[in-house]
GURO-484065 format. One line per field, with one value per atom (N, C-alpha, C): chain; atom name; y negated, x negated, z. Coordinates in Angstrom, 3 decimals, m for minus. Example, Ala and Ser with C-alpha at 12.3 -4.5 7.8 and 13.67 -1.06 7.14 Angstrom:
<pts>
vexro = A, A, A, A, A, A
rodo = N, CA, C, N, CA, C
Y = 5.690, 4.500, 3.300, 2.250, 1.060, m0.030
X = m13.190, m12.300, m13.200, m12.850, m13.670, m12.900
Z = 7.800, 7.800, 7.800, 7.080, 7.140, 7.870
</pts>
This chain:
<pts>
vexro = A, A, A, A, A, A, A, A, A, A, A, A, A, A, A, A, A, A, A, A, A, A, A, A, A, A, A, A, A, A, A, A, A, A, A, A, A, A, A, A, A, A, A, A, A, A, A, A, A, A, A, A, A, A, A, A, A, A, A, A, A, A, A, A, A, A, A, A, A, A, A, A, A, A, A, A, A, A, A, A, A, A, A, A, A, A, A, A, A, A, A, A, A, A, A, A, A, A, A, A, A, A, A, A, A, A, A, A, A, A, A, A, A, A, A, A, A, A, A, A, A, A, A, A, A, A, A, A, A, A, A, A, A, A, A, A, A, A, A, A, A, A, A, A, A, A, A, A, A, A, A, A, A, A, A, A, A, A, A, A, A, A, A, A, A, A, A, A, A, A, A, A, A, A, A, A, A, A, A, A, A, A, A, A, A, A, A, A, A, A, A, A, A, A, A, A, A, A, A, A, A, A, A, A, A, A, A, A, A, A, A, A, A, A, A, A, A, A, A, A, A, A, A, A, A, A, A, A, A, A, A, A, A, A, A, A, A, A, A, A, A, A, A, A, A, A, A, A, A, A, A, A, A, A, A, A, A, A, A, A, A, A, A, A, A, A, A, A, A, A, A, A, A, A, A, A, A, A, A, A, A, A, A, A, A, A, A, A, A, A, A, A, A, A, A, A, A, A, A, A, A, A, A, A, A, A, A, A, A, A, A, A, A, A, A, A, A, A, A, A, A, A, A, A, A, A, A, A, A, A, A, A, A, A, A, A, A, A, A, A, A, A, A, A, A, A, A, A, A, A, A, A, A, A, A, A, A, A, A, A, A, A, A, A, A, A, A, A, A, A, A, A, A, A, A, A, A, A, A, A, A, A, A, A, A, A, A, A, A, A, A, A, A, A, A, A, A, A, A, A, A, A, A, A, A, A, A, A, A, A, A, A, A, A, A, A, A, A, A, A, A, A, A, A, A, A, A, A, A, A, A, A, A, A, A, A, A, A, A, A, A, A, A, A, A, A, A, A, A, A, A, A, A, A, A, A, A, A, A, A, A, A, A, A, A, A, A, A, A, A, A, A, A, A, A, A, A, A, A, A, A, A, A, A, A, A, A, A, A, A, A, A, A, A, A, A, A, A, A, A, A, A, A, A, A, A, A, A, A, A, A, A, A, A, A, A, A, A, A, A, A, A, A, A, A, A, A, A, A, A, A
rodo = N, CA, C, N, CA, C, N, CA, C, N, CA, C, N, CA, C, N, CA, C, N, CA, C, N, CA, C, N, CA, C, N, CA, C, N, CA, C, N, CA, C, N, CA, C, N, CA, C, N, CA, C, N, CA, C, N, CA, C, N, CA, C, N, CA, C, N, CA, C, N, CA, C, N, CA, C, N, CA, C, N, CA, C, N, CA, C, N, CA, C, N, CA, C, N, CA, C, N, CA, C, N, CA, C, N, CA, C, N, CA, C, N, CA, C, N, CA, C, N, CA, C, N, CA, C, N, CA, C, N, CA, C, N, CA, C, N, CA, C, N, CA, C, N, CA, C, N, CA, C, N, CA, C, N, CA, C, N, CA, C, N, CA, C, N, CA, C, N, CA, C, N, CA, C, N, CA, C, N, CA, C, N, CA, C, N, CA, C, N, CA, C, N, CA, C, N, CA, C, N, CA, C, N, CA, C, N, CA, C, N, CA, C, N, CA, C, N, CA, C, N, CA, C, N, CA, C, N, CA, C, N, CA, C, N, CA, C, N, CA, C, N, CA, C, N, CA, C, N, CA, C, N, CA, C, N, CA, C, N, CA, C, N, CA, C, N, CA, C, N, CA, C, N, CA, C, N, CA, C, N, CA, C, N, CA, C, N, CA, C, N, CA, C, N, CA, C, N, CA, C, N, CA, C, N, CA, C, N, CA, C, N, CA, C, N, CA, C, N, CA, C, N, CA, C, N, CA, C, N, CA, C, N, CA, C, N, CA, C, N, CA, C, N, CA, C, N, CA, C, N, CA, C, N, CA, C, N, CA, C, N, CA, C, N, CA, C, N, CA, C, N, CA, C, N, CA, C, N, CA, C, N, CA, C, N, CA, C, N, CA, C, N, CA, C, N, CA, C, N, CA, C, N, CA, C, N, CA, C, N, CA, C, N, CA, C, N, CA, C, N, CA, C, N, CA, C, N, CA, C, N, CA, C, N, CA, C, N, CA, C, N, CA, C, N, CA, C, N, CA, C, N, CA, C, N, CA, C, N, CA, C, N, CA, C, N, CA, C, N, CA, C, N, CA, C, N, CA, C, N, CA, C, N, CA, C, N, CA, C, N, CA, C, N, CA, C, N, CA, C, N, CA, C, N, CA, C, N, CA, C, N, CA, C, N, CA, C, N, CA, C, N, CA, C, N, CA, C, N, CA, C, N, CA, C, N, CA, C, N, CA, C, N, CA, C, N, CA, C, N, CA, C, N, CA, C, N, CA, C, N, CA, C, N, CA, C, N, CA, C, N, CA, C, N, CA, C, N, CA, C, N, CA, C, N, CA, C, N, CA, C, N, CA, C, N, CA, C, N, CA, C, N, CA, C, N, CA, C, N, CA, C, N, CA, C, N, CA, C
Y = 19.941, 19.171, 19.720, 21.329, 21.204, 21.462, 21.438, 21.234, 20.064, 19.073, 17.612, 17.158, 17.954, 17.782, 18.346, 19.346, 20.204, 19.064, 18.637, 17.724, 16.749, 16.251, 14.736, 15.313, 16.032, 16.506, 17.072, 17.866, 17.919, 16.557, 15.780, 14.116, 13.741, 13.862, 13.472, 13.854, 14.921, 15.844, 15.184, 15.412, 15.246, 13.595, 12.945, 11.439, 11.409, 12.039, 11.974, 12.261, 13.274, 14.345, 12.709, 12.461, 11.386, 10.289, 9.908, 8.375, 8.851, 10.513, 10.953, 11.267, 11.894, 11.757, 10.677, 8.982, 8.100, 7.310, 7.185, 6.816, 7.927, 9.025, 9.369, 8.917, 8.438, 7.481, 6.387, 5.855, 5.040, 5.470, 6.136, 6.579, 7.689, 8.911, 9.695, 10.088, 9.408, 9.501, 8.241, 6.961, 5.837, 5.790, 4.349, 4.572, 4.174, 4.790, 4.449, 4.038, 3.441, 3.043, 3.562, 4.018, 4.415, 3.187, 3.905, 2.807, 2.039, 0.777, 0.394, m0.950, m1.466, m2.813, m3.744, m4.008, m5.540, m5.930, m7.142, m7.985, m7.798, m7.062, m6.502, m5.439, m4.488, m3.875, m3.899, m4.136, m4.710, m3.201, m2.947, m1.819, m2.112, m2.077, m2.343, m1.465, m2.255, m1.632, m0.532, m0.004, 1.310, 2.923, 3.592, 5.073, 5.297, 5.820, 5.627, 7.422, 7.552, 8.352, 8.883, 8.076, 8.643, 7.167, 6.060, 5.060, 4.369, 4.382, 3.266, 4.144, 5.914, 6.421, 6.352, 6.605, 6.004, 4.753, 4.156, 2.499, 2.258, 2.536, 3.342, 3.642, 5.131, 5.598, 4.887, 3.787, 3.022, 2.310, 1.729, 0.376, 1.343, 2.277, 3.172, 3.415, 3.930, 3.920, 2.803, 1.904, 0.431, 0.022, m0.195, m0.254, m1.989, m2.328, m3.371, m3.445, m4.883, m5.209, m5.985, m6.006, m5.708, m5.307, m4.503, m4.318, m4.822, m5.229, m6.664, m5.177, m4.998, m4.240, m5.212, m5.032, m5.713, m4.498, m5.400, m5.099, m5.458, m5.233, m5.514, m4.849, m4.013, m2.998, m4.103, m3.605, m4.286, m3.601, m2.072, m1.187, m0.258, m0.030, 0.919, 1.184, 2.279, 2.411, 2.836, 3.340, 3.506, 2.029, 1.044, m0.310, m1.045, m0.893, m1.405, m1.320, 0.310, 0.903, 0.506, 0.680, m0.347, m1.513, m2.725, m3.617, m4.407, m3.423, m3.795, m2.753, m1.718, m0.791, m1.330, m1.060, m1.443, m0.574, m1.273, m0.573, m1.511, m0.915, m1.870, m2.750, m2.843, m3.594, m4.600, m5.706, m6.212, m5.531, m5.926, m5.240, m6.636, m6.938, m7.934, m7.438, m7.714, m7.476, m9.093, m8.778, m9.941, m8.964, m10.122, m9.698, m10.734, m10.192, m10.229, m11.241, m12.330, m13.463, m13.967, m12.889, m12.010, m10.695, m9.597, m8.374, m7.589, m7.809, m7.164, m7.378, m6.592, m6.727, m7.920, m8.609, m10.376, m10.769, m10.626, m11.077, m11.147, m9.778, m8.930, m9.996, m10.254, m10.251, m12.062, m12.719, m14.353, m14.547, m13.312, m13.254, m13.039, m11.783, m11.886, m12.823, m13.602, m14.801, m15.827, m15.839, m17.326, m16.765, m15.046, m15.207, m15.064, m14.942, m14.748, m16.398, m16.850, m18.639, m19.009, m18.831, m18.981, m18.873, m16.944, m16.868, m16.479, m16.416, m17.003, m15.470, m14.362, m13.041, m12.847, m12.375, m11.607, m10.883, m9.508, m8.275, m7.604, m6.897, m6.164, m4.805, m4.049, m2.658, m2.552, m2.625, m2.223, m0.801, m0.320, 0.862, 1.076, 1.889, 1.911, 3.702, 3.731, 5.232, 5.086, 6.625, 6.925, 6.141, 6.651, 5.654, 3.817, 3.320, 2.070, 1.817, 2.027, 1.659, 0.674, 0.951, 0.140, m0.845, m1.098, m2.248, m2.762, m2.764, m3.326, m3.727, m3.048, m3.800, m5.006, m4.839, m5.986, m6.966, m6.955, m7.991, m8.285, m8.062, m8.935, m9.492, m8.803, m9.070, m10.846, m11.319, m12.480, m13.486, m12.872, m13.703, m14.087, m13.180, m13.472, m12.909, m13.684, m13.608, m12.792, m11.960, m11.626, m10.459, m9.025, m7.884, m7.309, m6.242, m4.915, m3.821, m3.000, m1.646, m0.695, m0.285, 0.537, 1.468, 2.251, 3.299, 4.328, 5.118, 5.742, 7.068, 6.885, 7.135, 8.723, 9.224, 10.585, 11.455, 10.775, 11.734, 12.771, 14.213, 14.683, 14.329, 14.327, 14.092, 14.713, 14.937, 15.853, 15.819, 16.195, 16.059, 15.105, 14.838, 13.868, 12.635, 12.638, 11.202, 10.564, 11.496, 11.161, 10.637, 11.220, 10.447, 9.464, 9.255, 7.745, 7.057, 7.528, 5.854, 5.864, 6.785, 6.346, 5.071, 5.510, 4.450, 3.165, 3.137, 2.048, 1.257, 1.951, 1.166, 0.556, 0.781, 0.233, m0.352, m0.565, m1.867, m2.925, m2.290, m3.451, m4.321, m3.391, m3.790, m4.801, m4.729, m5.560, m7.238, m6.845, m8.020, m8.973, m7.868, m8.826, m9.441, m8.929, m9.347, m10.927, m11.058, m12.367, m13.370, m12.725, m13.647, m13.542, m15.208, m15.599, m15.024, m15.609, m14.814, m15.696
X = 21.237, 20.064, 19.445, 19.383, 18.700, 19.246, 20.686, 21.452, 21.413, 20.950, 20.888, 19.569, 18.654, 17.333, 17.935, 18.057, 18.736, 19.491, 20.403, 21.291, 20.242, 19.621, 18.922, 17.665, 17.011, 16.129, 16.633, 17.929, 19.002, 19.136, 19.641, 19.680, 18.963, 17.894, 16.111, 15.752, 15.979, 16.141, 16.533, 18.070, 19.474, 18.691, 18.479, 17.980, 16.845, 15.449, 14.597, 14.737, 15.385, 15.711, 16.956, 17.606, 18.406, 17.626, 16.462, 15.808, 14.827, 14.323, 13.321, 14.409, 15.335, 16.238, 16.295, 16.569, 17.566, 15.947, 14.556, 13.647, 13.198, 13.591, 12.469, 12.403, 13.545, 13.395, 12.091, 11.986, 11.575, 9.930, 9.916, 8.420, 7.797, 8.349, 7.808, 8.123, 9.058, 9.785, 9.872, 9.113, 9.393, 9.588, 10.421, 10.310, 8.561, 8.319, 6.680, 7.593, 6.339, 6.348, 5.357, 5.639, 4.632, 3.495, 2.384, 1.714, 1.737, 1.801, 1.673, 0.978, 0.916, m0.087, m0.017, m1.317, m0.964, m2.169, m1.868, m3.176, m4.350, m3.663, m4.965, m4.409, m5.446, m4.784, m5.310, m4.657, m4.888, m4.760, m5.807, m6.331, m5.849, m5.051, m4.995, m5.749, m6.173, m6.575, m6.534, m7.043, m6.609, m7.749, m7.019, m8.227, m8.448, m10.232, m10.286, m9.639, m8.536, m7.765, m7.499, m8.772, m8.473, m8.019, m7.479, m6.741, m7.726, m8.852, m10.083, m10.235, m10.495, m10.682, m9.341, m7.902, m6.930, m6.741, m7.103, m7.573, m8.521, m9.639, m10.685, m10.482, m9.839, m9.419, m8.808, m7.601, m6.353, m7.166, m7.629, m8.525, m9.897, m10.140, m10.995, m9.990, m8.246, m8.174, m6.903, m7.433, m7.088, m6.057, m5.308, m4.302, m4.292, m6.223, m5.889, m7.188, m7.899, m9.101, m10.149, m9.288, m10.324, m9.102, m10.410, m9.603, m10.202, m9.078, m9.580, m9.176, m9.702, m10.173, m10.253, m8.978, m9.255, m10.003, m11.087, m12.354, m11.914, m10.928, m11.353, m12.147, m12.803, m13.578, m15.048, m15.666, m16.795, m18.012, m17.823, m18.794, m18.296, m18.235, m17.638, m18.850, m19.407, m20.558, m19.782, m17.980, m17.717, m17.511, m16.745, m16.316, m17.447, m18.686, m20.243, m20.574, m20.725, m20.746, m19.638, m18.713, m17.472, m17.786, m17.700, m17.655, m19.381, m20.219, m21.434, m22.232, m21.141, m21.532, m21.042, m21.875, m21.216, m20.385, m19.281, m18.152, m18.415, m17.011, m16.900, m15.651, m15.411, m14.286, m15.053, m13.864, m14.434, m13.741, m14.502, m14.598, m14.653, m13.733, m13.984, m13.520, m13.526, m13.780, m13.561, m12.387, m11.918, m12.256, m12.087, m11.954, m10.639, m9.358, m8.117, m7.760, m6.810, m7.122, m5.550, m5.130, m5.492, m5.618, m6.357, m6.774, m5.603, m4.062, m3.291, m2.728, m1.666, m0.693, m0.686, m0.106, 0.552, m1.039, m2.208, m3.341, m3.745, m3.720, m3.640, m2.601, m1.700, m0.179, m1.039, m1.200, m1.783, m2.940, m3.888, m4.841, m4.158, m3.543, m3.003, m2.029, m1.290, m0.368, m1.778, m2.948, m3.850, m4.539, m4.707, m5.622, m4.718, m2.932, m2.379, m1.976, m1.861, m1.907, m2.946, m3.727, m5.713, m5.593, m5.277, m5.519, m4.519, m3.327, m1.832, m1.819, m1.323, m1.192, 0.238, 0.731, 2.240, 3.010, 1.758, 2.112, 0.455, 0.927, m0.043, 0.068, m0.701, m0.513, m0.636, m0.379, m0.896, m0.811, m2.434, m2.410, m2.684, m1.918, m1.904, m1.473, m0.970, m0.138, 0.637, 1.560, 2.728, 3.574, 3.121, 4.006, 3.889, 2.969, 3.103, 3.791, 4.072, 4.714, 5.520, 6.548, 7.787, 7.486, 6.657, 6.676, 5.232, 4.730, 3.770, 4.769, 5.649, 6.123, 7.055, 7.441, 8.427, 7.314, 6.167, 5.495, 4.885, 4.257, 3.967, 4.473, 5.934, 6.968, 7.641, 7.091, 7.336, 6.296, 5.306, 4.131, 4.149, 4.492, 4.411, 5.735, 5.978, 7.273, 7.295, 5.635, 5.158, 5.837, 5.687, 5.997, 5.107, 5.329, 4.411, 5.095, 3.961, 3.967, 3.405, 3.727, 3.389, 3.478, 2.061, 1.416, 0.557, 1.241, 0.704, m0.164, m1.314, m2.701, m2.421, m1.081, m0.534, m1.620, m1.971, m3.251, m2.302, m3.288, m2.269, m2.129, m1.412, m0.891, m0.428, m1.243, m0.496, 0.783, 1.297, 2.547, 1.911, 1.082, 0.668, 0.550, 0.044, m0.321, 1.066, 1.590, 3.195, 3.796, 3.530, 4.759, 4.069, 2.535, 2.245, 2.579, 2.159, 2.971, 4.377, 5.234, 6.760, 6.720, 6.267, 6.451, 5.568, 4.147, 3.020, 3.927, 4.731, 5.108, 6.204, 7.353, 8.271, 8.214, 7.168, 7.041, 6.114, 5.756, 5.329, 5.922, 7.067, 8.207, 8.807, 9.210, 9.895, 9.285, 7.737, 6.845, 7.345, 7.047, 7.292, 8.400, 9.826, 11.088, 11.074, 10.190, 10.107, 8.816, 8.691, 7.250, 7.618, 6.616, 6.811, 5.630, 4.839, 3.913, 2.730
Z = 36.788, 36.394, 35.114, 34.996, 33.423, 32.828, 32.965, 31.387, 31.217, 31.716, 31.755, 31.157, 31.153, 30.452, 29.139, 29.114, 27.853, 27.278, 27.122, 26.797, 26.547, 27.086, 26.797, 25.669, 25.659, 24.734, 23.169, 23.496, 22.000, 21.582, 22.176, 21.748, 21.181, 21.819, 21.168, 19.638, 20.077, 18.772, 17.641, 17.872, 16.619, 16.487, 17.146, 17.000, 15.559, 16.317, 15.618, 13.976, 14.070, 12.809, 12.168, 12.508, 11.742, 11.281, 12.061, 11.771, 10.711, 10.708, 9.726, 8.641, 8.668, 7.405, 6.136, 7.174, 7.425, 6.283, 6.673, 6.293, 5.210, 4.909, 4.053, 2.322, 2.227, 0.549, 1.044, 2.158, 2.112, 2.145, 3.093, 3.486, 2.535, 2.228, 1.717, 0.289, m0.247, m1.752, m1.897, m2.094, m2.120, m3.955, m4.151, m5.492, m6.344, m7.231, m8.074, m9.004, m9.813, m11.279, m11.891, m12.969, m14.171, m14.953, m14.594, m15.331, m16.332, m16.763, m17.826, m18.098, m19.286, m19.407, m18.209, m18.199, m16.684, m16.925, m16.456, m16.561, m15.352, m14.319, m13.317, m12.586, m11.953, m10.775, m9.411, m8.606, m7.056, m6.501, m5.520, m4.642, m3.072, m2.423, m1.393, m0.480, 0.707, 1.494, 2.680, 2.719, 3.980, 4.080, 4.221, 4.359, 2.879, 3.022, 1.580, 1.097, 0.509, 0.357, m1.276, m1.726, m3.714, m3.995, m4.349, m3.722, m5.100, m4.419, m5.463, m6.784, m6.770, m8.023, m8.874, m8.238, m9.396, m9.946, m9.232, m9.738, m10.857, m10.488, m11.339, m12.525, m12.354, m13.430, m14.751, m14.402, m14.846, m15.695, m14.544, m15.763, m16.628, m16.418, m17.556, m19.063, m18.433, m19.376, m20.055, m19.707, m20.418, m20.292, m18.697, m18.404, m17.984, m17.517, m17.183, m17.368, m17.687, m17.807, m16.839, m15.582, m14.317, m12.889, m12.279, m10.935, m9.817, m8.862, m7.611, m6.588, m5.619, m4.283, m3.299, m1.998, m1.056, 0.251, 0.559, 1.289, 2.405, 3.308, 4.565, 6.109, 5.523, 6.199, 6.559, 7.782, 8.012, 7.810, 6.971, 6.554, 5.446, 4.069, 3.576, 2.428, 2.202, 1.411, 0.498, 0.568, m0.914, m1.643, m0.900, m1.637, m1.511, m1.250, m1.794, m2.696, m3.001, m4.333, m4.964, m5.220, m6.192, m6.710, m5.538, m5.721, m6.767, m6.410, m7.143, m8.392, m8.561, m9.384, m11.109, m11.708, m13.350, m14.225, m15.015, m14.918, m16.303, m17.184, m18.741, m18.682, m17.146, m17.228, m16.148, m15.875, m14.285, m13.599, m12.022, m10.487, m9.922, m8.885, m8.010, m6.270, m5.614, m4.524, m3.263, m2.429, m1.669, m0.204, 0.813, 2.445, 2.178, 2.884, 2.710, 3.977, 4.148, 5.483, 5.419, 6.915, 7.418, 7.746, 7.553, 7.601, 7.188, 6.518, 6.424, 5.338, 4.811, 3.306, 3.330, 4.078, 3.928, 3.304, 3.982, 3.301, 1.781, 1.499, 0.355, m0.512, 0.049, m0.948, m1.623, m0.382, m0.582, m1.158, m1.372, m1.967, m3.706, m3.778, m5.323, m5.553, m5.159, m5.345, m5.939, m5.091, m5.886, m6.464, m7.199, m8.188, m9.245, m8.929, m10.475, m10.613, m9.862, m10.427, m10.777, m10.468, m10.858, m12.475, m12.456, m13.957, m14.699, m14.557, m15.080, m15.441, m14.135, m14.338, m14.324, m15.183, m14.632, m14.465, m14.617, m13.949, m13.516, m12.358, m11.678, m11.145, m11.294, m10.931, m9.767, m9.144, m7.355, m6.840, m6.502, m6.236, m4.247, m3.692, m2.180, m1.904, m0.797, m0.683, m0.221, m0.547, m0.054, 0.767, 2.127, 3.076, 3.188, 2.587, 2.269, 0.956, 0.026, m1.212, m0.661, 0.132, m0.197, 0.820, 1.378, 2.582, 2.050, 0.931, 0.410, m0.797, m1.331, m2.802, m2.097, m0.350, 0.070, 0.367, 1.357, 1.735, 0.421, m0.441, m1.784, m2.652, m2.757, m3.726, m2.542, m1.353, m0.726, m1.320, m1.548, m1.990, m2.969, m3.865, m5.651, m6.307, m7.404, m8.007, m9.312, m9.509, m10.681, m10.780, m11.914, m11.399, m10.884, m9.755, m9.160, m9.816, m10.261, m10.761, m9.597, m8.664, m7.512, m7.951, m7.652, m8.207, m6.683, m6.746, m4.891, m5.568, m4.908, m4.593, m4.376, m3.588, m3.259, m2.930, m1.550, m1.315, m0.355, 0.319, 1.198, 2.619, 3.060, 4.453, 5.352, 6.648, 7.531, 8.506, 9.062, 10.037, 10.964, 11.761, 12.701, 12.186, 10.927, 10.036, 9.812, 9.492, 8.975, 10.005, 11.323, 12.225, 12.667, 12.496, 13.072, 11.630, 10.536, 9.556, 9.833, 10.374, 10.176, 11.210, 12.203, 13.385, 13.011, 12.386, 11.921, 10.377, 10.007, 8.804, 8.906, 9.939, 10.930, 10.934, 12.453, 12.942, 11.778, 10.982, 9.866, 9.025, 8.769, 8.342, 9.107, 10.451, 11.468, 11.201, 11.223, 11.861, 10.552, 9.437, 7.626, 7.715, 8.297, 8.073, 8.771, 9.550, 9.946, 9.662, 8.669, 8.388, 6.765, 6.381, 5.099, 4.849, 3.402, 2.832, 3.482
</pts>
């Protein structure tokens, strides 16, 4: 019997260690892009993790001449202050419908037909890059310049996005924009 636990827990093991291998281009070395001209940069939403000040920053230094912040928080005194603070660029500010990337993605699909954008910086993190450049890159046909926020991250955080960005992935593979 417990070489039989033994045995089933090595499994576990050699398993885990292959699927964290097997994902880490994806999750933790995803590919970025280097900033460059765009006609806006999109803030996606999530922990506020540095995320809004590299955004911030970009369009300070004239990468893009306004930045859109999706708000889907029902309290955030930092994206209050953002969204109503004065800046020399524009600041706009959406609640995303519904509450997720796909939201996000349908929100920038009608403001780059709106105002005839055709490239965007999109700033998010790490473990979202590549399942934010797939669910938006369904929405819009424009380019994304994915630009990660690279805040730090601990071992617990990490193994809930491997598993939270998964199954996000899964849900996207069957859903349009």
């Amino acid at each position: 019997m417990r070489k039989r636990w033994i045995r089933a827990a090595a499994g576990v093991t050699v398993l885990a260690a292959v699927v964290v291998a097997a994902l880490w281009p994806v999750y933790v070395r995803p590919r970025t892009d280097p900033p460059g001209p765009a006609d806006a940069i999109v803030v996606l939403g999530g922990a506020h993790d540095g995320r809004e000040e590299v955004a911030l920053r970009l369009a300070h230094d004239g990468y893009a001449p306004q930045v859109v912040f999706s708000d889907p928080y029902d309290h955030s005194p930092l994206i209050n202050r953002i969204c109503h603070g004065g800046y020399s660029f524009r600041v706009s500010c959406f609640d995303p419908d519904p509450r997720t990337t796909r939201g996000e993605g349908r929100e920038l699909a009608a403001r780059a037909a709106a105002q005839g954008w055709r490239r965007v910086i999109v700033v998010t993190f790490t473990p979202h890059i590549s399942r934010a450049r797939y669910v938006l890159g369904k929405c819009w046909d424009g380019e994304l310049l994915m630009v990660d926020a690279a805040p730090h991250i601990g071992v617990g955080r990490w193994a809930y996005q491997y598993l939270y960005q998964s199954t996000g992935y899964l849900k996207a593979a069957f859903e349009d924009c």
